[in-house]
C-alpha positions in Angstrom: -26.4 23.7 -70.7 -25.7 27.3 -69.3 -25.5 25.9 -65.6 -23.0 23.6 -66.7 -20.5 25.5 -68.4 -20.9 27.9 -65.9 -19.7 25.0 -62.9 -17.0 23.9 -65.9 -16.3 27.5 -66.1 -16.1 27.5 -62.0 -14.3 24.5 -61.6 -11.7 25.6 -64.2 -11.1 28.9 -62.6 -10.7 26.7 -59.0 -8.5 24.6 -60.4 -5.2 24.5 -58.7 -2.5 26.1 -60.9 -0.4 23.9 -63.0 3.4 23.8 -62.2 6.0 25.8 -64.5 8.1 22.8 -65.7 4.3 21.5 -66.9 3.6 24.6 -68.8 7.3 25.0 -70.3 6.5 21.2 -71.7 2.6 22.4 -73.1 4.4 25.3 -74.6 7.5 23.5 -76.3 5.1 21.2 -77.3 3.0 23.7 -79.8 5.7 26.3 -80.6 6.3 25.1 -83.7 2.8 25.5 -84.8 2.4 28.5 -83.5 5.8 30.5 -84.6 4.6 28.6 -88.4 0.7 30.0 -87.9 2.3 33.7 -86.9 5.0 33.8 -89.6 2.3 33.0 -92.6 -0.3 35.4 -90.9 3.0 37.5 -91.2 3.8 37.1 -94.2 0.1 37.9 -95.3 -0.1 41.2 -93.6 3.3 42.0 -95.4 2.5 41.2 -98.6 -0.8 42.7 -98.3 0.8 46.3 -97.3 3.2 46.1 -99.4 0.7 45.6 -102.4 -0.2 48.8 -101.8 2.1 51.0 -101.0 5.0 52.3 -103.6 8.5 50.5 -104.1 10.3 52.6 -101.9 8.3 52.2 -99.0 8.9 48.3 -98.9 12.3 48.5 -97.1 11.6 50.4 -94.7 7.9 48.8 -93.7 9.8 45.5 -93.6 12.5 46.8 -91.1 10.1 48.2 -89.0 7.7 45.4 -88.9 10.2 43.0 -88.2 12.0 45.0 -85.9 8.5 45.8 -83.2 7.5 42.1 -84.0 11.0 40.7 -82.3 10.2 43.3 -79.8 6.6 42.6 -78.8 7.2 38.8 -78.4 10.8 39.5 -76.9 8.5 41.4 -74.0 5.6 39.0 -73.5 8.0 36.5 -73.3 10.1 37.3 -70.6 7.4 39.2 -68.9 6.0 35.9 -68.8 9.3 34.3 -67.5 9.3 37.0 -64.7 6.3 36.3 -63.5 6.6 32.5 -63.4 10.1 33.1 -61.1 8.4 35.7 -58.7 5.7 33.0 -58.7 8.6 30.1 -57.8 10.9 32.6 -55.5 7.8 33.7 -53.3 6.5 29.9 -53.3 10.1 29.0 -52.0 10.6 32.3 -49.7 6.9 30.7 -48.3 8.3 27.5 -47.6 11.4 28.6 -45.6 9.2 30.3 -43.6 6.8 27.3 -43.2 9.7 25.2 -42.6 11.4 27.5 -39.9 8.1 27.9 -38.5 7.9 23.7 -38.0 10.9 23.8 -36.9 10.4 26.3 -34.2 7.1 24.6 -33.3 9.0 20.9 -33.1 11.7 22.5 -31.0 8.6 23.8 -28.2 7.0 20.6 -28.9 10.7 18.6 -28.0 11.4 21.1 -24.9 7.4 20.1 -23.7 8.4 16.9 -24.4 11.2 16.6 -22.3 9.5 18.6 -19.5 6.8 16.6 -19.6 8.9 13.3 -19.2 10.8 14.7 -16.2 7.3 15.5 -15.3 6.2 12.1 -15.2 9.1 10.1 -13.8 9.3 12.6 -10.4 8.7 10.0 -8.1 7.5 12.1 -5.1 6.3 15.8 -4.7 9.6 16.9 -4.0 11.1 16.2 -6.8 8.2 17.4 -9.1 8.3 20.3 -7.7 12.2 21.3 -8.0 12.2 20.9 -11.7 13.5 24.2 -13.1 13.8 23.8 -16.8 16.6 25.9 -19.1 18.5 27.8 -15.6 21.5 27.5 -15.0 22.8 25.8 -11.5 23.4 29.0 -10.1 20.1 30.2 -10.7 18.1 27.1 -9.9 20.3 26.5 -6.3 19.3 30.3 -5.5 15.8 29.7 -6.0 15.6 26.7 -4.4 17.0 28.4 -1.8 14.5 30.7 -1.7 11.8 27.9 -1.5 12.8 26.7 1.2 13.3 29.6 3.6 9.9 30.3 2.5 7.6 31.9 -0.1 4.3 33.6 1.2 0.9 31.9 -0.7 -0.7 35.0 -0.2 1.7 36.9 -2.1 1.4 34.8 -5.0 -2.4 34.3 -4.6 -2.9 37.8 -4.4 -1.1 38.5 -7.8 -3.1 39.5 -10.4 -1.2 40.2 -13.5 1.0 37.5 -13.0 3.7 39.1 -14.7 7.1 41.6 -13.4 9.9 43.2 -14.2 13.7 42.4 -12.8 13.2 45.6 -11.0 9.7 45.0 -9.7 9.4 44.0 -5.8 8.6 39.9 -6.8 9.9 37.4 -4.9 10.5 35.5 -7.4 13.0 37.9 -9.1 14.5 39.8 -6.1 16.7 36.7 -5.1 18.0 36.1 -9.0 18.3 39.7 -8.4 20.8 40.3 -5.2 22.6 36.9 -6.3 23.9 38.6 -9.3 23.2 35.2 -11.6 24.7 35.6 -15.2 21.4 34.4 -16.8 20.3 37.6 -18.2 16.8 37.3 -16.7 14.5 40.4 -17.3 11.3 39.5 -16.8 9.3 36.6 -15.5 5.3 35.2 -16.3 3.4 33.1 -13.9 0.9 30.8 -15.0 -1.6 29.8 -12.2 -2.4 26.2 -11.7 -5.4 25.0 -10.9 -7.4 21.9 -9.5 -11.0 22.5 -9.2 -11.3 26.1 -9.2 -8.5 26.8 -7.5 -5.4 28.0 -7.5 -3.0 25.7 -6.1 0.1 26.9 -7.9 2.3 28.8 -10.2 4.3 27.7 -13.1 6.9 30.6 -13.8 8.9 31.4 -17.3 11.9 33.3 -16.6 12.4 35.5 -19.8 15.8 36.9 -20.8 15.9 40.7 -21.7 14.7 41.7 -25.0 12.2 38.7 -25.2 8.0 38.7 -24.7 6.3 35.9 -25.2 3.8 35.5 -27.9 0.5 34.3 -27.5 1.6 31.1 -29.0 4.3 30.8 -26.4 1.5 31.3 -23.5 -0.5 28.6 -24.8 2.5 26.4 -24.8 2.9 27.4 -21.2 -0.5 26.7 -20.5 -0.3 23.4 -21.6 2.6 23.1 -19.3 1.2 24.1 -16.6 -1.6 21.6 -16.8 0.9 18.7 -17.3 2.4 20.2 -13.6 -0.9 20.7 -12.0 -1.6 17.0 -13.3 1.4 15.3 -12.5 1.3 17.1 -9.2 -2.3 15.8 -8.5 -1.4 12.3 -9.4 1.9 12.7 -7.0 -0.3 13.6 -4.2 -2.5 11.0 -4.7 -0.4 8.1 -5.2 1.1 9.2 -2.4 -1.9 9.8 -0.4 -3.5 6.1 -1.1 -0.3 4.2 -0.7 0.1 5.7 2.8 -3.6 4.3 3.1 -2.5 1.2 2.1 0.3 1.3 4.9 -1.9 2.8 7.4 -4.8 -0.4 6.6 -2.0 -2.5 6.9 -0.6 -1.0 10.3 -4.5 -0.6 11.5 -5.1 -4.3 11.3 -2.2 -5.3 13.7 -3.4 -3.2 16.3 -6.8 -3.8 16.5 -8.3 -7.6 16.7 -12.0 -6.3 17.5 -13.7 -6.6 14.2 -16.4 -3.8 14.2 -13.4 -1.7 15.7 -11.0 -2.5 13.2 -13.8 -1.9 10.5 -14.4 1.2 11.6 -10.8 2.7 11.5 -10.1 1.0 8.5 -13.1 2.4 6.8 -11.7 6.1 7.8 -8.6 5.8 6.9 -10.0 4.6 3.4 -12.2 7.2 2.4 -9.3 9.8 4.2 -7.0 8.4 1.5 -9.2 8.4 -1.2 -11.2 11.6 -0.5 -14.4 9.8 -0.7 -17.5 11.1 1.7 -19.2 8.5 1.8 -18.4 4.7 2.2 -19.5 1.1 3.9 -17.8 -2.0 4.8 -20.3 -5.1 4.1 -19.6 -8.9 5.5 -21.1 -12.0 4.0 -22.8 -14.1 6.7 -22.2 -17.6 6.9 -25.7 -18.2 6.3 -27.8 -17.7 2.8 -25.2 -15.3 1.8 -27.0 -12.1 2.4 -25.1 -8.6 3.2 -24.4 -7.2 6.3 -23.1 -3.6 6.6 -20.8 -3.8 9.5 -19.5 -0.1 9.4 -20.5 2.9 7.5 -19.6 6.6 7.3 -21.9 9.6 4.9 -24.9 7.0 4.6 -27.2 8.2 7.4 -28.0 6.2 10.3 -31.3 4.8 8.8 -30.6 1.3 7.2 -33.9 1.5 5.4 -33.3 4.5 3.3 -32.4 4.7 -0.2 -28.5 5.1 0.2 -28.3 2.1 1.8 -30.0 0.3 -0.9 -27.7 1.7 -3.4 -24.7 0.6 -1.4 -26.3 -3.5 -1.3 -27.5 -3.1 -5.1 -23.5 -2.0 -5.9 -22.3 -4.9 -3.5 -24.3 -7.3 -5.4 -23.3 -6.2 -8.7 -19.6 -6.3 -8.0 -20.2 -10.0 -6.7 -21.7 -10.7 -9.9 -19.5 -9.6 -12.2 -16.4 -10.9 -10.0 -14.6 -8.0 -10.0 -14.4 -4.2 -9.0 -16.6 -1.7 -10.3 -15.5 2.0 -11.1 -18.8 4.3 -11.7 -18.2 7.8 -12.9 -22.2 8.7 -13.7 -24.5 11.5 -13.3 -27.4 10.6 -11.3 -26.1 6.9 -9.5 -27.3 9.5 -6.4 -28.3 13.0 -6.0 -24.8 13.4 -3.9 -22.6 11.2 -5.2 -21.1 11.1 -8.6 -18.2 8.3 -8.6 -18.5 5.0 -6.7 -15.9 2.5 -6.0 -17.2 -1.3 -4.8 -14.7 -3.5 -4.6 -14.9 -7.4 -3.3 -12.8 -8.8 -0.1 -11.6 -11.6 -0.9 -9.1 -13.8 0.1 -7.8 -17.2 -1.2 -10.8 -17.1 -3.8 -13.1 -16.5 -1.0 -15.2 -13.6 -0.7 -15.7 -11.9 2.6 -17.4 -9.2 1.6 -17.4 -5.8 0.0 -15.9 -2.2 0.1 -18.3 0.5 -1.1 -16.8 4.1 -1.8 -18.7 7.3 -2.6 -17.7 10.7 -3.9 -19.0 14.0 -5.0 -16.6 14.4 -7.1 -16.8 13.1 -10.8 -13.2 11.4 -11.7 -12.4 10.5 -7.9 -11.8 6.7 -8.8 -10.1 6.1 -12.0 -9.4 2.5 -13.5 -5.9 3.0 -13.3 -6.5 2.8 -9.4 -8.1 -0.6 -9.4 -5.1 -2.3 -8.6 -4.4 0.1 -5.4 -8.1 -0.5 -4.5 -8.0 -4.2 -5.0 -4.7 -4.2 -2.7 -6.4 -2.4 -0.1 -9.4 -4.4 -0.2 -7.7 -7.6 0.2 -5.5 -6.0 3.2 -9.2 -5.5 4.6 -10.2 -9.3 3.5 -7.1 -10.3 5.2 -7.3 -8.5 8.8 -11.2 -9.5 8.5 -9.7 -13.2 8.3 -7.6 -12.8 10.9 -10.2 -10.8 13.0 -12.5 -13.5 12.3 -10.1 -16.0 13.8 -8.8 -14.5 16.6 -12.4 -14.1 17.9 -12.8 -18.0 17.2 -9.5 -18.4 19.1 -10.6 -16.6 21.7 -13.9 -18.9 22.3 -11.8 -21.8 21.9 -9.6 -20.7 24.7 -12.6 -19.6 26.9 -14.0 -23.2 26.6 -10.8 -24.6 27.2 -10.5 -22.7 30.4 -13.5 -23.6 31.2 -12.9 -27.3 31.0 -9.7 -26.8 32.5 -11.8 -24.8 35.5 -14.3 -27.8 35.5 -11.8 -30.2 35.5 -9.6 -29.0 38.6 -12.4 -28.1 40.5 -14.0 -31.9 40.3 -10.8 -33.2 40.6 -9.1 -31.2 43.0 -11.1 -28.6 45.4 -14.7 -30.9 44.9 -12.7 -34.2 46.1 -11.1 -31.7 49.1 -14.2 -30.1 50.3 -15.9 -33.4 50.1 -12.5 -34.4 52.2 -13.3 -31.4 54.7 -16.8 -32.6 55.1 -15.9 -36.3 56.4 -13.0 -34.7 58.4 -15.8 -32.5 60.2 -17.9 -35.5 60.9 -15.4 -37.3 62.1 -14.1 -34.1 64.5 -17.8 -34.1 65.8 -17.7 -37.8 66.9 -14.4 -37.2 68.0 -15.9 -34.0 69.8 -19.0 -36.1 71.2 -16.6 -39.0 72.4 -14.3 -36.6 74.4 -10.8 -37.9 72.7 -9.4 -34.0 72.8 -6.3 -35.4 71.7 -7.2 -36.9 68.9 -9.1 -33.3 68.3 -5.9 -31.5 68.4 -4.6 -33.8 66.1 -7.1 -33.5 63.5 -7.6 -30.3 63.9 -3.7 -29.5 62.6 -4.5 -31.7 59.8 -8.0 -30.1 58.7 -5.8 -26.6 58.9 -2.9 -28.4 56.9 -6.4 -29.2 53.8 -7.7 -26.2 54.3 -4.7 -24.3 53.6 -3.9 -26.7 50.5 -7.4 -26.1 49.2 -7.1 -22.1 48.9 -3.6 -22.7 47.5 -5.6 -24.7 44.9 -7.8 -21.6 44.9 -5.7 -19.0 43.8 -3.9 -21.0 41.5 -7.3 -21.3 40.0 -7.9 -17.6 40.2 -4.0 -17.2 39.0 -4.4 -19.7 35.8 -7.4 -16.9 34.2 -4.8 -14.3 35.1 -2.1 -16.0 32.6 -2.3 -14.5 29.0 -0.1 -14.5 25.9 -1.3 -11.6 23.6 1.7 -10.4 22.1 4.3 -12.8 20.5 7.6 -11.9 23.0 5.1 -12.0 25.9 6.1 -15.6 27.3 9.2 -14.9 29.0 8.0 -12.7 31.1 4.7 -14.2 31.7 6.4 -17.4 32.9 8.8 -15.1 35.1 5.4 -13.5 36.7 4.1 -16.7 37.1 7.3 -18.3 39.5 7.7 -15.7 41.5 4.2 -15.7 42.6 4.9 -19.2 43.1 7.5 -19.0 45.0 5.9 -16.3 47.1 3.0 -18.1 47.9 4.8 -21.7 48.9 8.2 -20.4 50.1 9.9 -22.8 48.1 13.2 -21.6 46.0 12.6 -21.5 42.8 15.6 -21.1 39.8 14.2 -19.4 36.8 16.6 -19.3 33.6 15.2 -18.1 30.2 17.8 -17.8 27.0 18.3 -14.2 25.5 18.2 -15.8 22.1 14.5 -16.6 22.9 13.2 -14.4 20.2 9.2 -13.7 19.4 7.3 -17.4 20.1 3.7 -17.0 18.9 1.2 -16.6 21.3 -0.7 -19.3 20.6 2.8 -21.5 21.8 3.0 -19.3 24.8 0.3 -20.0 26.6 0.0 -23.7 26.2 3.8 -23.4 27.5 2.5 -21.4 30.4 -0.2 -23.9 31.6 1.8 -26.6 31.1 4.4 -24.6 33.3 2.0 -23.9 35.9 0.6 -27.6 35.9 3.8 -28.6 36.6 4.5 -26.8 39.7 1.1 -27.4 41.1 2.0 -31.5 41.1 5.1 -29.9 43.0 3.6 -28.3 45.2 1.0 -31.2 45.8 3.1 -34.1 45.8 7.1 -33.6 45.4 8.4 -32.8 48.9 10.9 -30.6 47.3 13.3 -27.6 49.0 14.1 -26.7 45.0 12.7 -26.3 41.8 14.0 -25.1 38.6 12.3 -24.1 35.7 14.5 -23.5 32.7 13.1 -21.7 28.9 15.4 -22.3 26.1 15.2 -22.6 22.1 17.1 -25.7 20.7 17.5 -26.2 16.8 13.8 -24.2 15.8 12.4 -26.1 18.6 11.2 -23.8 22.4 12.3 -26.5 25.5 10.6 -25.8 28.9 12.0 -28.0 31.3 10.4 -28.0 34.9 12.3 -30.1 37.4 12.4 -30.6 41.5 14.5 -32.5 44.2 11.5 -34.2 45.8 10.7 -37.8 46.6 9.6 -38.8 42.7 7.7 -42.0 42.5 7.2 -44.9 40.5 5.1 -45.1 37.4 4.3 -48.3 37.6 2.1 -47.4 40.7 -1.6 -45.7 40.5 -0.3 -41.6 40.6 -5.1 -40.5 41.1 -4.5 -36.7 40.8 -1.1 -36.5 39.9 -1.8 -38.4 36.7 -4.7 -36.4 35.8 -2.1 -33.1 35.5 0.7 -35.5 33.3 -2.4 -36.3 31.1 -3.0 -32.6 30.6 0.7 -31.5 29.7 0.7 -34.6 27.3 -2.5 -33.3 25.7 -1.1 -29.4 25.2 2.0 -30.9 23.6 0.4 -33.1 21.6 -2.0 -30.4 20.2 1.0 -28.6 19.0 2.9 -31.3 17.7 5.6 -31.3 20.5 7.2 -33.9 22.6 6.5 -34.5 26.4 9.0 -36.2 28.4 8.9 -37.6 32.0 12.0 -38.4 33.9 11.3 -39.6 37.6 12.3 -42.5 40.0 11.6 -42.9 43.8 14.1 -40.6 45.8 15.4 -39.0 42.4 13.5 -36.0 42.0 10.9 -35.4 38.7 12.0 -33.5 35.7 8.8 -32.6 33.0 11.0 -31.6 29.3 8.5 -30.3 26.9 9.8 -29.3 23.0 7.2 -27.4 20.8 8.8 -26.8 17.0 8.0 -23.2 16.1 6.6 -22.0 12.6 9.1 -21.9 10.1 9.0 -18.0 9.3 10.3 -17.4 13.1 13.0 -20.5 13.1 14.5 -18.7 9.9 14.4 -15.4 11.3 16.5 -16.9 14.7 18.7 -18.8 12.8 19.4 -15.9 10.2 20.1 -13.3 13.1 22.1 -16.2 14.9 24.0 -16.7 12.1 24.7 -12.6 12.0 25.6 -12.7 15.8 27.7 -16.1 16.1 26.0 -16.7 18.7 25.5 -21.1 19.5 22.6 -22.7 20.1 21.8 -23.5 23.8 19.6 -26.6 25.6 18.8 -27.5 28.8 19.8 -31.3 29.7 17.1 -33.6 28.7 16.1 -36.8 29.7 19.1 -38.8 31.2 21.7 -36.3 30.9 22.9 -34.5 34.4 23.8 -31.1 35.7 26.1 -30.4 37.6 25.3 -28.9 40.4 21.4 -30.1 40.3 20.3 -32.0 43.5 17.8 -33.3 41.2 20.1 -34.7 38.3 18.7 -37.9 36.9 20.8 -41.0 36.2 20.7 -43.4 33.3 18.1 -45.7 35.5 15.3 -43.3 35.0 12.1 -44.7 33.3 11.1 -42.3 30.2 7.9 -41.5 28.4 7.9 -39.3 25.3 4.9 -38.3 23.0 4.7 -36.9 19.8 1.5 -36.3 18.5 0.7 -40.0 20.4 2.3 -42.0 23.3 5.2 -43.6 22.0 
């Protein structure tokens, strides 16, 4: 029972104190009773005094016992009303204070606040830097100014109290200083920023005279100087992986070598992200597995326990289908963030990028979008790589059919044609007929001569390449004057300005269907002139090869001459062109080929056409004439045009 009135007693003198307009209310309420319980306990005393003492006493007893009665409760009263307003007026003198206080705190809050937003929307280092918060114009201009003539690091690393004086040597006041600005500037207080452990900057308050900052005000600082240091790091970093991304993008065009291109893509990955260590792993075709095509920080042994880590990440990214951001203590000894993120490309996965840092934090999830970007630039130029290597054995079997195919047909038939040509110059020989000799003689020099033509336009045909998409026009202007150089005939060459970029793939089959062409000249036209004519007609690229020879007639067995049509037929039909064949005994031979081009390059020409008002131009196809050409065609002329099949 003790305990417990003792915790009432406890609880009662804890009790938060009850409000004066509660109390006025109690006390109202039991006035009555008590000014009724005090007169009668009055009255008794009185009467009780009065008893006793004589008659002329009783006045004056009365007077004075009324009189310190009105007194005494007169003073309790309004000592008790005092009280209660020094009570209310220091309650309400504390709440102005609390509430100046707020406000004070909510104005820092609001200028951090604002700071901060200016903070965040700086779109590049530049600007972040240049914010000078609460100076005038004149002020900021003079130190920016000052910025950029140059501010020694040293100077400001070598600071130690990180405070001074407008008449203090600082660089940072001097020029404020000799510029005479109206601010009122007395002193200023640096606030290092760090990334780290170390200093990487200075936030600086500029204080008017008369002011010091409280501790309070420092921490503010502080806090704004993190925000800085932050935003800073993040501007830096943005900036730093989307040139990555550019510099990916730019490495991919210029290398089509894939373990090449992995390796300077992989470089310029981990430069961008700051990683140290990091591998580029292919799918093969076959089961699946992983193949580490480049790595960088891993070792050089493929059997130790780094490389394990990089296949067991690789695997668990393909698993889950998406990129895994790993910010752990103990995923290796060395590394305490890792990136893996798939390469993949129209839902197809090519392989995996692994990234490895020692620093915890490197790879955020807010950078999984940049990574993914990146990663799929990496999928893509893998794709491409891929290809062009696939291209590149498709055209070195095609060469080598082509090889095969003019070597049976044209220098196998030719030596097998100087072998019976020797026989029959040793019968010739044996029989004595010298004239005959002679005569055969000139004629086995005449094959001879044809066959090393055929030779080097062997040798010249693996000599023609298309690499770059522009390269055609001067390729096929190569290619003519060797011609002409080596058969002495006169060759016309005409290519249109308005050409623009054809895609290599278009350019060479355009070049060995140009030089097919002028071999079947040089075999079997007879001509004095050829001309050969490049031009770009409605988002179609025209070659037209034509001569003033002797023609000839379709209808008769052409042996060689219609194995090389056959060939131009088939390189137009593979890219969806049109081959035409104009010829007639006596009327010369014109070959018109049309390719269509992608549709991304005819609405680039046609847009910058457009632009230029400049017209389309075309050679003269089929039965149209030229004026001027000792090989124009006339109406007569039989015709065969393919697209895609004979028609």
């Amino acid at each position: 029972m003790f305990r417990r009135w003792i915790s009432e007693r406890r609880a009662a003198w804890t009790a938060p104190p009850v409000p004066l307009h509660r109390r006025i209310i109690l006390l109202r309420r039991g006035l009555p009773l008590i000014v009724l319980s005090l007169a009668a306990f009055h009255q008794l005393i009185l009467y009780a005094l009065l008893d006793r003492l004589p008659p002329a006493w009783h006045g004056l007893v009365q007077l004075s016992v009324y009189g310190l009665t009105g007194i005494v409760v007169a003073w309790i009263g309004f000592t008790w009303l005092l009280r209660a307003v020094v009570r209310q007026e220091q309650a309400e003198a504390d709440l102005r204070r609390a509430y100046a206080d707020l406000e004070h705190t909510h104005q820092q809050l609001r200028t951090i606040h604002a700071v901060g937003r200016r903070i965040a929307n700086a779109s590049d280092e530049q600007e972040l830097l240049e914010i000078a918060w609460g100076l005038s114009d004149t002020a900021a201009g003079v130190l920016r100014c000052q910025m950029q003539a140059g501010l020694s690091s040293d100077r400001c690393a070598a600071c130690r109290p990180l405070t001074a004086r407008f008449n203090d040597d600082c660089p940072l006041l001097k020029p404020l200083q000799q510029a005479g600005c109206p601010d009122d500037i007395d002193q200023v207080v640096c606030l290092p920023m760090g990334h780290r452990g170390e200093r990487v900057g200075v936030v600086v308050a500029y204080l008017k005279a008369g002011t010091s900052p409280s501790a309070e005000q420092l921490d503010l600082l502080n806090i704004l100087a993190t925000e800085i240091t932050a935003a800073l790091e993040g501007v830096r970093l943005r900036t730093r992986q989307m040139a990555t991304l550019y510099a990916v993008d730019r490495v991919t065009q210029e290398h089509h070598d894939l373990d090449a291109l992995l390796e300077r893509v992989l470089t310029t990955t981990l430069n961008g992200w700051g990683a140290q260590a990091g591998a580029i792993l292919l799918v093969e075709d076959t089961g699946g597995t992983w193949n580490i095509r480049a790595h960088q920080g891993l070792g050089d042994d493929l059997r130790s326990a780094r490389f394990g880590l990089v296949l067991e990440w690789a695997e668990k990214a393909r698993s889950a289908g998406q990129p895994l951001l790993v910010q752990e203590e103990g995923v290796d000894r060395d590394l305490t963030s890792v990136a893996t993120v798939l390469l993949q490309t129209e839902g197809e996965t090519l392989g995996a990028l692994f990234l490895g840092a020692n620093q915890p934090g490197t790879f955020t999830t807010a950078q999984a979008d940049l990574l993914t970007a990146v990663a799929h630039q990496i999928a893509l130029a893998v794709r491409n790589a891929q290809l062009y290597s696939r291209l590149r054995q498709m055209a070195v079997l095609e060469e080598r059919y082509r090889l095969s195919r003019e070597m049976h047909d044209g220098l196998a038939q030719m030596l097998g044609h100087l072998g019976l040509q020797a026989e029959r110059l040793e019968r010739l020989v044996m029989e004595g007929r010298s004239e005959v000799v002679r005569q055969e003689l000139k004629e086995l020099r005449h094959v001879i001569a044809e066959a090393y033509l055929d030779v080097r336009e062997a040798i010249d045909g693996l000599r023609l390449v298309v690499e770059q998409p522009g390269d055609l026009v001067k390729a096929l202007q190569v290619y003519v004057e060797d011609f002409a150089r080596r058969t002495g005939l006169a060759v016309e060459y005409t290519a249109v300005e308005e050409l623009g970029t054809v895609p290599p793939e278009v350019g060479l089959h355009l070049l060995r269907i140009a030089q097919e062409a002028l071999t079947n000249v040089r075999r079997h036209a007879q001509a004095r002139r050829v001309w050969v004519q490049l031009t770009r007609d409605n988002g179609y690229v025209e070659l037209t090869v034509a001569d003033d020879g002797r023609g000839f007639d379709q209808a008769l067995p052409q042996g060689r001459r219609h194995l090389g049509l056959a060939s131009m037929r088939e390189r137009a039909q593979s890219l969806d062109g049109q081959f035409t064949l104009a010829t007639s005994p006596g009327r010369g031979t014109r070959v018109t080929v049309r390719i269509p081009l992608p549709e991304s390059f005819y609405a680039d020409t046609k847009s910058r056409d457009e632009e230029e008002g400049t017209g389309e131009s075309r050679p003269p196809r089929g039965d149209e004439s030229r004026p001027g050409d000792p090989a124009a065609l006339n109406n007569t002329l039989w015709h065969v045009v393919s697209r895609g099949s004979d028609e």
